[in-house]
Jmol script that loads the backbone (N, CA, C; Angstrom):
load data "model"
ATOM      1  N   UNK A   1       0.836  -1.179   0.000  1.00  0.00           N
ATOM      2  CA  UNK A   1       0.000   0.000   0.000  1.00  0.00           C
ATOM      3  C   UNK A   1       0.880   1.242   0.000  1.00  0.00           C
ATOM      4  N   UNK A   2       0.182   2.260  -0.449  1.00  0.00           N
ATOM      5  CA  UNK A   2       0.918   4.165  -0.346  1.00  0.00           C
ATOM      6  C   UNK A   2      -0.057   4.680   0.174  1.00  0.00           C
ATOM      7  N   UNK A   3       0.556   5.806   0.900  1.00  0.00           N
ATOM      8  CA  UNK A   3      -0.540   7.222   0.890  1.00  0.00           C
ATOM      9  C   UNK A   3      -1.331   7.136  -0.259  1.00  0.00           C
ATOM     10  N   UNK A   4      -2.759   7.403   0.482  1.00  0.00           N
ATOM     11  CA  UNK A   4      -3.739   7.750  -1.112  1.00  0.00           C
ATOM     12  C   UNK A   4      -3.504   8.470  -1.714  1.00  0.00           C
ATOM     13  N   UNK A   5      -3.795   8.265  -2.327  1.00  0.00           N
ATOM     14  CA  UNK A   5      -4.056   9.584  -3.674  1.00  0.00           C
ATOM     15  C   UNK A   5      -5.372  11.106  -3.400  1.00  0.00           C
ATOM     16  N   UNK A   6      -5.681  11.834  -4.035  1.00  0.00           N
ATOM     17  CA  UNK A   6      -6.159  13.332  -3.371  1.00  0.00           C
ATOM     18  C   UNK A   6      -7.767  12.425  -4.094  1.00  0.00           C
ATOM     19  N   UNK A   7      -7.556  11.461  -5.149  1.00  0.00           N
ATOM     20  CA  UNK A   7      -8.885  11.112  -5.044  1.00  0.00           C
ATOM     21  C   UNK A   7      -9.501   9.684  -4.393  1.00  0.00           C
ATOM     22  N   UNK A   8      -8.185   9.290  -3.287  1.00  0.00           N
ATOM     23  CA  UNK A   8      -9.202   8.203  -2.661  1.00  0.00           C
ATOM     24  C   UNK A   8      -9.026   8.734  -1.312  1.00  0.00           C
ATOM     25  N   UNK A   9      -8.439   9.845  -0.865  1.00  0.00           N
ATOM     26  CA  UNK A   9      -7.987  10.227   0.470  1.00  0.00           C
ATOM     27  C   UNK A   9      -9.465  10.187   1.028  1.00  0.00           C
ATOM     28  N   UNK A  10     -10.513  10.535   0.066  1.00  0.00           N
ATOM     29  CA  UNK A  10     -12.386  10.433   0.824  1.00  0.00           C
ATOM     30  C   UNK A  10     -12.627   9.306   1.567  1.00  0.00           C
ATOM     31  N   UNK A  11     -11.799   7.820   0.968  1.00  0.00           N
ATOM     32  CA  UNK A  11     -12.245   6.682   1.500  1.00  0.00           C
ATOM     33  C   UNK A  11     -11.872   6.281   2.277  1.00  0.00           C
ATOM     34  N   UNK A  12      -9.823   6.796   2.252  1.00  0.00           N
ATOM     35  CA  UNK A  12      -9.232   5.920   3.237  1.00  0.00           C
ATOM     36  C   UNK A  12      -7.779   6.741   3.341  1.00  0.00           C
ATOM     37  N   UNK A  13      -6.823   6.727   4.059  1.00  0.00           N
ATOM     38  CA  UNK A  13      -5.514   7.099   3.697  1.00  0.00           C
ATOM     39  C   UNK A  13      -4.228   6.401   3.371  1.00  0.00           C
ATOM     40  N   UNK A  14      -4.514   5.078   3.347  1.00  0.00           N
ATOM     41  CA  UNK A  14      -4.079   4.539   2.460  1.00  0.00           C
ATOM     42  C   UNK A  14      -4.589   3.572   0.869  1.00  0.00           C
ATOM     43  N   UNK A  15      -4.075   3.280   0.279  1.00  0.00           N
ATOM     44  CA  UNK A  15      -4.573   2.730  -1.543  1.00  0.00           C
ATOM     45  C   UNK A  15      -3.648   1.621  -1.646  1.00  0.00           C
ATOM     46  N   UNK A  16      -3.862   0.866  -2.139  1.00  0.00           N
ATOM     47  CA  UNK A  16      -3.181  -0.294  -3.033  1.00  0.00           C
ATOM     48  C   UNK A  16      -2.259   0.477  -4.138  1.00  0.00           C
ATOM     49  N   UNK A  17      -1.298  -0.194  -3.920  1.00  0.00           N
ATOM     50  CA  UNK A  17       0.231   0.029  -5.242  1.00  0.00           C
ATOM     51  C   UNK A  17      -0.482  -0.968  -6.541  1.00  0.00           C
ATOM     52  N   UNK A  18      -1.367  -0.180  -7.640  1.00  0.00           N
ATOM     53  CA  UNK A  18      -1.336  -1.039  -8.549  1.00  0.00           C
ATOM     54  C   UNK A  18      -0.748  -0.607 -10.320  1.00  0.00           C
ATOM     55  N   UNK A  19       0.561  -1.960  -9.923  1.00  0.00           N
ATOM     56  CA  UNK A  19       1.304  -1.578 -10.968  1.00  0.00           C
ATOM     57  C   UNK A  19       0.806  -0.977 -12.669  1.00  0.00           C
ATOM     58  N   UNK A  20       1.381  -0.556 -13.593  1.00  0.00           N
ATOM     59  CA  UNK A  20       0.866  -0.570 -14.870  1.00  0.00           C
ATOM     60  C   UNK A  20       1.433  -1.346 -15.712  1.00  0.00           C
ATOM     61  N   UNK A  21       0.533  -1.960 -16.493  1.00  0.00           N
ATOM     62  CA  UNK A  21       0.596  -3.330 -17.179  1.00  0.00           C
ATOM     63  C   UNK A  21       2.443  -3.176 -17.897  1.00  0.00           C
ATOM     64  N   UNK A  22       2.809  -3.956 -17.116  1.00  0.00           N
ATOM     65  CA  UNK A  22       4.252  -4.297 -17.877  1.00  0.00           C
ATOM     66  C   UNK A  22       5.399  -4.018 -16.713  1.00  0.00           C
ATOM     67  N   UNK A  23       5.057  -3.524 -15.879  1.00  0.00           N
ATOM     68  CA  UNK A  23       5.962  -3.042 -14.410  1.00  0.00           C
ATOM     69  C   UNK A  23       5.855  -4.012 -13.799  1.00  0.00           C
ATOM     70  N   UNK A  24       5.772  -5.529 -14.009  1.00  0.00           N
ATOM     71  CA  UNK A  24       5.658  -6.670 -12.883  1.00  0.00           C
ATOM     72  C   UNK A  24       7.217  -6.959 -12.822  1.00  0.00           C
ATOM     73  N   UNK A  25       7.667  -7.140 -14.179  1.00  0.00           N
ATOM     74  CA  UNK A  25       8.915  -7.297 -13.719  1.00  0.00           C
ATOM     75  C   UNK A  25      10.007  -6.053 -13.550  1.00  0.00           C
ATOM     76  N   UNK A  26       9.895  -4.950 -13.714  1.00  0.00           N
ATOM     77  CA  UNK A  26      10.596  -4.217 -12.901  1.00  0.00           C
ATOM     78  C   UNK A  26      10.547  -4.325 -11.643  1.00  0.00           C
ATOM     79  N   UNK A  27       9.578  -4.532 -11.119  1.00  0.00           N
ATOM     80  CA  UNK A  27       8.870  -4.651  -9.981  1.00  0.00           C
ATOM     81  C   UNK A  27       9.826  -5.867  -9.111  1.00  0.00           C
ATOM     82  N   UNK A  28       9.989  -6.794  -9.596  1.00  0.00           N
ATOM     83  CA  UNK A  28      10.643  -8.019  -9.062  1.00  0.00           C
ATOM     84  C   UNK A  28      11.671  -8.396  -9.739  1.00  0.00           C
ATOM     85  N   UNK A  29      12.376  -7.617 -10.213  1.00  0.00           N
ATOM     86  CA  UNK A  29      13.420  -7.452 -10.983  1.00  0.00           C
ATOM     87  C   UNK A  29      15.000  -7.174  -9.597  1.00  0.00           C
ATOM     88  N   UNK A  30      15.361  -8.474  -9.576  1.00  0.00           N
ATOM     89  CA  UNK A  30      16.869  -8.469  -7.706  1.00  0.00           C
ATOM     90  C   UNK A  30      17.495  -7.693  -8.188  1.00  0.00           C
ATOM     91  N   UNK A  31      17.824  -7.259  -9.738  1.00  0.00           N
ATOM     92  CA  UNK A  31      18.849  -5.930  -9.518  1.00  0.00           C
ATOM     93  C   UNK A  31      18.742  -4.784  -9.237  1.00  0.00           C
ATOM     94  N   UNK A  32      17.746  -4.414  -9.435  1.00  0.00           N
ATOM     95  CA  UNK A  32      16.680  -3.088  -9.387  1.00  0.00           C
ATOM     96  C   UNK A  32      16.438  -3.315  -7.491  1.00  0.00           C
ATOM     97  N   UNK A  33      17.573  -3.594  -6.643  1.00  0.00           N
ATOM     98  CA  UNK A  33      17.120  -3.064  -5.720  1.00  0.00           C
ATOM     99  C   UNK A  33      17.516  -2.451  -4.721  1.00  0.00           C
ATOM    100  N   UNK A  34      17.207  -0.943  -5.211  1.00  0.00           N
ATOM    101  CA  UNK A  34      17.463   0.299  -3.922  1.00  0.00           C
ATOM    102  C   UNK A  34      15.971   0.672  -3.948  1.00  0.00           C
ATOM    103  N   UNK A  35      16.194   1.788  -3.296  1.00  0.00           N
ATOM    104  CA  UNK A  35      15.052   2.623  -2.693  1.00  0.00           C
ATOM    105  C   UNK A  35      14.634   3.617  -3.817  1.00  0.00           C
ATOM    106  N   UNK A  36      15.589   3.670  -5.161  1.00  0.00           N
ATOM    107  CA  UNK A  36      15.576   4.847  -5.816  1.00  0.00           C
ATOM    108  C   UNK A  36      14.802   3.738  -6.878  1.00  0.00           C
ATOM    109  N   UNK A  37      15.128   2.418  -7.161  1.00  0.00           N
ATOM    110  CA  UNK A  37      14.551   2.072  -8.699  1.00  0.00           C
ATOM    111  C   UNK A  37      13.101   1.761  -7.633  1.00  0.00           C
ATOM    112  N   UNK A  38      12.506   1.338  -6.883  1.00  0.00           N
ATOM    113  CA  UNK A  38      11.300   1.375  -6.141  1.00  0.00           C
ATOM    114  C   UNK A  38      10.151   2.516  -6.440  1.00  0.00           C
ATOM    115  N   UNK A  39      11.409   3.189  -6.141  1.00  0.00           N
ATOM    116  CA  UNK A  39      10.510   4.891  -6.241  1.00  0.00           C
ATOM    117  C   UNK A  39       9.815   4.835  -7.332  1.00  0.00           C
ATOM    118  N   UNK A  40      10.562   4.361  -8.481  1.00  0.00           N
ATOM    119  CA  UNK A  40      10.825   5.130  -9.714  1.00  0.00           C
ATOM    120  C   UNK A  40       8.978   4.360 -10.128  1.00  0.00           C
ATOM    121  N   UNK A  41       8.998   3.062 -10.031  1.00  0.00           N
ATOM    122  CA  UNK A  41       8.048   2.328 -10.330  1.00  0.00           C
ATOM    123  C   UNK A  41       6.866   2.411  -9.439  1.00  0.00           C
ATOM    124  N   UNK A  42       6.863   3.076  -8.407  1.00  0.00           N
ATOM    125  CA  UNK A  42       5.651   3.363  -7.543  1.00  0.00           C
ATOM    126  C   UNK A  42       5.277   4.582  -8.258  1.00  0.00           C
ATOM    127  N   UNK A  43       6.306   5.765  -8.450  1.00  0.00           N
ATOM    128  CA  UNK A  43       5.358   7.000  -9.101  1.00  0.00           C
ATOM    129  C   UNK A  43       4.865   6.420 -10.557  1.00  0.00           C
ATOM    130  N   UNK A  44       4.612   5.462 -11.608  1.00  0.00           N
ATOM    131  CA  UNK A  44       4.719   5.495 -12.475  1.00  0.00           C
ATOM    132  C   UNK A  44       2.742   4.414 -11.839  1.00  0.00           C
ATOM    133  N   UNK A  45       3.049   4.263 -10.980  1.00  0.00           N
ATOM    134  CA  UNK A  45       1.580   3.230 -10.688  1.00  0.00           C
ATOM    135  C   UNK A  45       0.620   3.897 -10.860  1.00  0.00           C
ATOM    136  N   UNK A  46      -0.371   3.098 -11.081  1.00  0.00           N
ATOM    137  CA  UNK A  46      -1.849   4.075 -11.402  1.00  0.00           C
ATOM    138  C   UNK A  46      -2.491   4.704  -9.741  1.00  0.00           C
ATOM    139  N   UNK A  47      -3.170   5.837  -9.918  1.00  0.00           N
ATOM    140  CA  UNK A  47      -3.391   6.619  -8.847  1.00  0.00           C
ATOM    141  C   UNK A  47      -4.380   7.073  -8.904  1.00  0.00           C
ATOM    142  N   UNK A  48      -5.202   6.684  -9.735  1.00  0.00           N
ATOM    143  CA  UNK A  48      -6.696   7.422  -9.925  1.00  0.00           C
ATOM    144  C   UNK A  48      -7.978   6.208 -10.159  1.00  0.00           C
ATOM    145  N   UNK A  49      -8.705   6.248  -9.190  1.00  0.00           N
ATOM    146  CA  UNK A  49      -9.682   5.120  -8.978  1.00  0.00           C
ATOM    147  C   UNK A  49     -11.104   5.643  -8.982  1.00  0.00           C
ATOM    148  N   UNK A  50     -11.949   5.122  -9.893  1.00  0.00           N
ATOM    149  CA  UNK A  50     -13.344   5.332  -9.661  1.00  0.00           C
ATOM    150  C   UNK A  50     -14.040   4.721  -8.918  1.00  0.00           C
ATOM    151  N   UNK A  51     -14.791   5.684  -8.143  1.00  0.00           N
ATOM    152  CA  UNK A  51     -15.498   5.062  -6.816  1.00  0.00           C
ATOM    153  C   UNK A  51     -17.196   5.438  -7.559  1.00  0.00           C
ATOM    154  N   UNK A  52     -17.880   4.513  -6.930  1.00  0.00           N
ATOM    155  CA  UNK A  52     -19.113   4.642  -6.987  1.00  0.00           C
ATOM    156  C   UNK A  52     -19.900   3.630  -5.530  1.00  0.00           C
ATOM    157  N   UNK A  53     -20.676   3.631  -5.631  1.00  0.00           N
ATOM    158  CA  UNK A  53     -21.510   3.020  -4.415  1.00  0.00           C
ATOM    159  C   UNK A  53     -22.071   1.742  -4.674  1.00  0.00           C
ATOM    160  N   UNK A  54     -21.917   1.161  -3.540  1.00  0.00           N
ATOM    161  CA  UNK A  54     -22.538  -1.026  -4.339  1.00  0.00           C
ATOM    162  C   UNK A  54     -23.311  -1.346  -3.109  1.00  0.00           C
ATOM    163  N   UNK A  55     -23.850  -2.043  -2.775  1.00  0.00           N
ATOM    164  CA  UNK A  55     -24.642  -2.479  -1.835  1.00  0.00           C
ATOM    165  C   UNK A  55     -24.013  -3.036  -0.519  1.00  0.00           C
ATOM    166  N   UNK A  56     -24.877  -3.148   0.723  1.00  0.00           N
ATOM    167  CA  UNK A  56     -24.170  -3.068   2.061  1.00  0.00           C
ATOM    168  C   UNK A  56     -23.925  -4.543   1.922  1.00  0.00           C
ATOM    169  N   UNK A  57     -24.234  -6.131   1.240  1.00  0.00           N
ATOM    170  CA  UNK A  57     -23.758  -7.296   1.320  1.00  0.00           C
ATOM    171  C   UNK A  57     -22.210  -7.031   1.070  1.00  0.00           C
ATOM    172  N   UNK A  58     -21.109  -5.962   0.580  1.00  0.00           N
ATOM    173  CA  UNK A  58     -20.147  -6.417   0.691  1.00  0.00           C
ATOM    174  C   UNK A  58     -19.258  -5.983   1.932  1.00  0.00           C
ATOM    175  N   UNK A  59     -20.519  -5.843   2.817  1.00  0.00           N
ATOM    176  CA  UNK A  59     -19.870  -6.020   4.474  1.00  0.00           C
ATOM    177  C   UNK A  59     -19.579  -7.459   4.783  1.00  0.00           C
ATOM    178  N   UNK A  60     -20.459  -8.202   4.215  1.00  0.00           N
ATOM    179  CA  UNK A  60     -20.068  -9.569   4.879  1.00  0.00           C
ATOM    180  C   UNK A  60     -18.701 -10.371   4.155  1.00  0.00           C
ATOM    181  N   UNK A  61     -17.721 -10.836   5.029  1.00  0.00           N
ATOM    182  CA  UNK A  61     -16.896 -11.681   3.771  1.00  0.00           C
ATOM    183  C   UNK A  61     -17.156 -12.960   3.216  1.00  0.00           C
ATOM    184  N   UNK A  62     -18.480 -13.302   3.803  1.00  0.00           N
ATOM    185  CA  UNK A  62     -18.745 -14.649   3.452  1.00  0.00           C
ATOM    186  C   UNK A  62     -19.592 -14.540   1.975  1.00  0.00           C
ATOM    187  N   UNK A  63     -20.331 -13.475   1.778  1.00  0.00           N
ATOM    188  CA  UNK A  63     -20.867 -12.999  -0.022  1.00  0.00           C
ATOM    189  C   UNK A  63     -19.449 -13.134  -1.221  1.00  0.00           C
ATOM    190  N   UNK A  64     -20.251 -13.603  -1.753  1.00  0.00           N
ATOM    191  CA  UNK A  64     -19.404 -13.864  -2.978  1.00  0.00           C
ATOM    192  C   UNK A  64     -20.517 -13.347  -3.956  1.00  0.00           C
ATOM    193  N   UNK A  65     -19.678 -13.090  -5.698  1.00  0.00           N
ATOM    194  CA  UNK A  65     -20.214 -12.593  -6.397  1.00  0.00           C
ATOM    195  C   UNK A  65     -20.095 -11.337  -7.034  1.00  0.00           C
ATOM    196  N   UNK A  66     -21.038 -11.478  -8.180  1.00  0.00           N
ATOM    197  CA  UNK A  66     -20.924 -10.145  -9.655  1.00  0.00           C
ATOM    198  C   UNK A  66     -21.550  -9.107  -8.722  1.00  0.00           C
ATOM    199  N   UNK A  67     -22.779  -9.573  -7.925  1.00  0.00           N
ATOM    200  CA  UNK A  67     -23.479  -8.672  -7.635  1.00  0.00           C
ATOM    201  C   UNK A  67     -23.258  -7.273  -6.081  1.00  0.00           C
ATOM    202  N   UNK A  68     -21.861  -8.069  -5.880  1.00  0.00           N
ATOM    203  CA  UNK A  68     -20.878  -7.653  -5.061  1.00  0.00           C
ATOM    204  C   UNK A  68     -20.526  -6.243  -5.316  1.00  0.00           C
ATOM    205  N   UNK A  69     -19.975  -6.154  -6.915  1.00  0.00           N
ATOM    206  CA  UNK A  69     -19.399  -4.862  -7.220  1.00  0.00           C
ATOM    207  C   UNK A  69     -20.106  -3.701  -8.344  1.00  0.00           C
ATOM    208  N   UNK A  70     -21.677  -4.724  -8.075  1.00  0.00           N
ATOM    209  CA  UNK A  70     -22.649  -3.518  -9.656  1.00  0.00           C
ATOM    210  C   UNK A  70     -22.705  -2.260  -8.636  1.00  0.00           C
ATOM    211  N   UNK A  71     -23.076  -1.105  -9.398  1.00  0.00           N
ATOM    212  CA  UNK A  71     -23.502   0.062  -8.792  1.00  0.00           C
ATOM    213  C   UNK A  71     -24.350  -0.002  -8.209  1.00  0.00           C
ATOM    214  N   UNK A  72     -24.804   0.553  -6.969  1.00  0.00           N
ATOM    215  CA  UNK A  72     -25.902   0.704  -6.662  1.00  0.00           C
ATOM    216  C   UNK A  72     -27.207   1.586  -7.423  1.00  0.00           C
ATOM    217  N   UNK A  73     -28.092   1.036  -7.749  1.00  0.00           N
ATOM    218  CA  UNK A  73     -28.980   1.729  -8.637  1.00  0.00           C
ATOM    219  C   UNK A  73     -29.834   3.247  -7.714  1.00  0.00           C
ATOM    220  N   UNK A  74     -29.907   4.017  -8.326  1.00  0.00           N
ATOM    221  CA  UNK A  74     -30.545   5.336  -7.874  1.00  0.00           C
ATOM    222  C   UNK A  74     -32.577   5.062  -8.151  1.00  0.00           C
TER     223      UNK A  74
END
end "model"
wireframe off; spacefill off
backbone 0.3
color backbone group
């Protein structure tokens, strides 16, 4: 995880590190490792997440399912 981002800081203050398609192996790449090639591939991660609203079943962890993550209808 990182500090959120200014658009998930609403939900939480921290976000998931999710790489961009092709940074897996930089990512896990043994030579690439200081603190500086890390950096380099965390600022390059995606940082902008759309939120919308889904229903209160995904309080429980025992729900499974599509109907887990539809929008909630207005």
């Amino acid at each position: 995880t990182k500090s959120a981002s200014a658009s998930t800081e609403a939900v939480h203050d921290r976000m998931p590190v999710v790489l961009l398609e092709g940074e897996l192996q930089a990512w896990l790449d043994p030579t690439r490792n200081t603190a500086a090639a890390a950096d380099e591939v965390l600022r390059r991660a995606q940082s902008d997440f759309v939120f919308y609203p889904v229903r209160t079943i995904v309080n429980n962890a025992k729900n499974e399912g599509r109907e887990l993550i539809e929008p909630l209808q207005d």
